[in-house]
N, C-alpha and C positions, 0 to 999 in steps of 0.2 A: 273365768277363762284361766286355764291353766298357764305358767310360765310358759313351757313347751310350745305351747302353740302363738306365741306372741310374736312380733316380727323383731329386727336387730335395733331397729327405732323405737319401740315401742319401751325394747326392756333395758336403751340406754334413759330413757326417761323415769322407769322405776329407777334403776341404779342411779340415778343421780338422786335421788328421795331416799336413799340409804335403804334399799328391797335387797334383800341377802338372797333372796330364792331369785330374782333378776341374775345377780352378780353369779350364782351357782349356774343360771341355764348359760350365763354368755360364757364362764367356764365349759360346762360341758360341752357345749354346741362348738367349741372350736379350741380344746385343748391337741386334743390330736392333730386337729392341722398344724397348729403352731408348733406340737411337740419336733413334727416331722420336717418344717424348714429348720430348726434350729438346730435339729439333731444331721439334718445334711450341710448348714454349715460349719458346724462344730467336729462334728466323727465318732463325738463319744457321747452316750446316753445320760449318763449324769449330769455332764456339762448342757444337756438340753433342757432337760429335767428343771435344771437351775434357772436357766434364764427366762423357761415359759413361767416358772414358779415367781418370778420377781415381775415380769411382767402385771401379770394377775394383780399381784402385791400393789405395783404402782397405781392399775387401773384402780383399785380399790380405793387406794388413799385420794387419788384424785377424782374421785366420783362426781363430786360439787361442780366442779372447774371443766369438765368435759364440755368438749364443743368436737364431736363425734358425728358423721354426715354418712358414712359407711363405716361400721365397725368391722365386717372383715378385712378388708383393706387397712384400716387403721391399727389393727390387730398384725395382717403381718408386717406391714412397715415397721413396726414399735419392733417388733420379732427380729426384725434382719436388723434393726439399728442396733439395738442388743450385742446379737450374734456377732457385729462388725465390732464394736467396740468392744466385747470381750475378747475377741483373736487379736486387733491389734495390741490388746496391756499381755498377751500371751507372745505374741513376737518378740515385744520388748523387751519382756521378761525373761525371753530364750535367748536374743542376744548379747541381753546383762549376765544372765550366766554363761553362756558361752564364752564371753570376755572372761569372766573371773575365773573357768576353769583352764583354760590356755593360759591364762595369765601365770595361776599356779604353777603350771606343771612345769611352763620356762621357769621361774624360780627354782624352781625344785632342782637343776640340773646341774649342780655343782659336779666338783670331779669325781667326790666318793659317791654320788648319786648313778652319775653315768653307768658306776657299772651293774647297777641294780635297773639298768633300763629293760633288760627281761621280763623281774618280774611285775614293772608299769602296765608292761603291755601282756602279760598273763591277765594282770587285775584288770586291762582292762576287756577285755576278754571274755572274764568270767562277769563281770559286769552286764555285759551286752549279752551273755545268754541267759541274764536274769529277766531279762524286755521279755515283753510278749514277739510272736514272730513279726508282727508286720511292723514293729515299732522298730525293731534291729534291722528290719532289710530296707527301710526311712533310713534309718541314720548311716548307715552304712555306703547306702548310694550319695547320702548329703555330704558326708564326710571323708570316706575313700576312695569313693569314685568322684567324687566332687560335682554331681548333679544337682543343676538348681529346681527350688522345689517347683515348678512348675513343669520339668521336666520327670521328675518324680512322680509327679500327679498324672500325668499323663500315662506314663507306664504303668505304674499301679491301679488306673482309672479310681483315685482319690480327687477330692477339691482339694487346694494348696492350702485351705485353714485346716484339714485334715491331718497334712504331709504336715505342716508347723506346730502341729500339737503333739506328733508322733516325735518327729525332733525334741521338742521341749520336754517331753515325758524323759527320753532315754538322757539328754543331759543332765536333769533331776539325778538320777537314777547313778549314772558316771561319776555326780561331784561328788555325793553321797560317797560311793564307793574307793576314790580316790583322793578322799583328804588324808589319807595316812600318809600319800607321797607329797606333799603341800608341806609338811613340816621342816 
């Protein structure tokens, strides 16, 4: 009998006897589903890419130790636990930097500073047309319009781990851009 034609029980019992052609069909048989929650809670293809790939990775290493009763169901759970725990260490990471780069820029504002406040906001400017579009019309509603990202997500019919990724990419991108005025 072919792997293919096995049931999800049948081929977490190979896969726990170390069957690599088990672990390849439960791969196939549900990479794309998983690609596709991950990549609707994430927004961006790589970042899905990643976490179904680590996924896979985990299920592998813990092969032995499985106690598996529905593996699709166990598959996306594992998927959206992932997916959660990778937006929140990206939040935090967005409002650590967010802090460090407010942080700078009030330092930065001495007297002879003030008057180069133009070309802050040239840079930052040219900055934010270096973004992709939908990453600058994010951060722009976040930050000058001062819309919270759920209201964002809304208007832009984004998820809010969406809206928070698109933030965090364009502050990346800002502190990058503006450490010359930091000194």
């Amino acid at each position: 009998m072919k792997h293919s034609q096995l049931s999800d029980e049948q081929l977490i019992d190979f896969l726990k006897k170390d069957d690599k052609k088990a672990f390849e069909e439960i791969y196939h048989r549900y990479w794309y589903k998983l690609f596709g929650v991950a990549y609707h809670e994430t927004g961006t293809k790589e970042e899905a890419e990643e976490l179904v790939h680590d996924l896979f990775e985990s299920l592998w290493q813990k092969r032995e130790q499985l106690n598996i009763r529905f593996l699709s169901a166990y598959l996306v759970v594992a998927i959206k636990h992932l997916t959660t725990n990778f937006i929140k260490s990206q939040i935090t990471n967005r409002k650590f930097q967010e802090y460090i780069i407010f942080h700078e820029i009030k330092q930065s504002f001495s007297t002879e500073e003030i008057v180069h406040f133009a070309d802050l906001s040239k840079a930052v400017d040219e900055a934010l047309q270096k973004l992709p579009e939908k990453t600058c019309e994010v951060f722009r509603m976040s930050r000058f319009e001062n819309q919270s990202v759920k209201d964002i997500a809304l208007r832009l019919d984004l998820s809010e781990k969406a809206v928070e990724y698109h933030i965090t990419k364009s502050l990346k991108v800002l502190r990058e851009t503006l450490k010359v005025y930091s000194n």
